[in-house]
Phi, psi and omega in degrees: 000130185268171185271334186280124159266151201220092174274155187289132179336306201274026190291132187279067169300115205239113176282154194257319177188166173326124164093329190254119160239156178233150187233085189296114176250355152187159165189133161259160177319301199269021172206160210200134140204170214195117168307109152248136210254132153243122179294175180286114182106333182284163183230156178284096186286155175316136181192166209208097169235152191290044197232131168295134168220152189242104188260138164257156164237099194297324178209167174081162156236148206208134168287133169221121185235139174226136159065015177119317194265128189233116202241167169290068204254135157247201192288163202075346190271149186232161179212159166225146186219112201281183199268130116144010212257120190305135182198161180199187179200102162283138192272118170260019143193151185340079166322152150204127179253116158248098188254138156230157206261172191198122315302194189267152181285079167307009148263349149285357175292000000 
């Protein structure tokens, strides 16, 4: 099994903040997943929704903190984060996040 991934050229990217972009790469109402691209420093700011989510960290190492706690993941590592519970994330270097939502996030659409 490769670590590696390959999002497709045309993918329809939406900056989110400095540094940070998002790509919705499917969803049906109860499922969602969604590229997110970070430069190195950039950040996920703390927030908080009602959707369960499940993160890959695809490339990169990223501070990720939920509820206070804040741990080091690198590419290969995954975190879930249950619904209303504050969480973010910093990129300490050129990031790719693949998460998915439960149910799907309508305002990314």
């Amino acid at each position: 099994m490769s670590d590696c991934y390959t999002l497709p050229d045309d993918l329809s990217w939406t900056v989110t903040a400095p540094g940070n972009r998002r790509a919705v790469l499917s969803h049906r109402p109860e499922l969602m997943l969604v590229a997110f691209s970070f430069d190195k420093g950039a950040t996920g700011a703390l927030h908080s929704h009602p959707h369960t989510q499940v993160s890959y960290v695809a490339k990169g190492v990223f501070e990720v903190t939920i509820e206070g706690v804040t741990t080091r993941l690198t590419s290969g590592s995954s975190f879930i984060v249950a619904p209303n519970l504050i969480h973010g994330v910093v990129a300490l270097q050129e990031g790719l996040l693949i998460d998915t939502f439960t149910p799907r996030r309508d305002e990314f659409l």
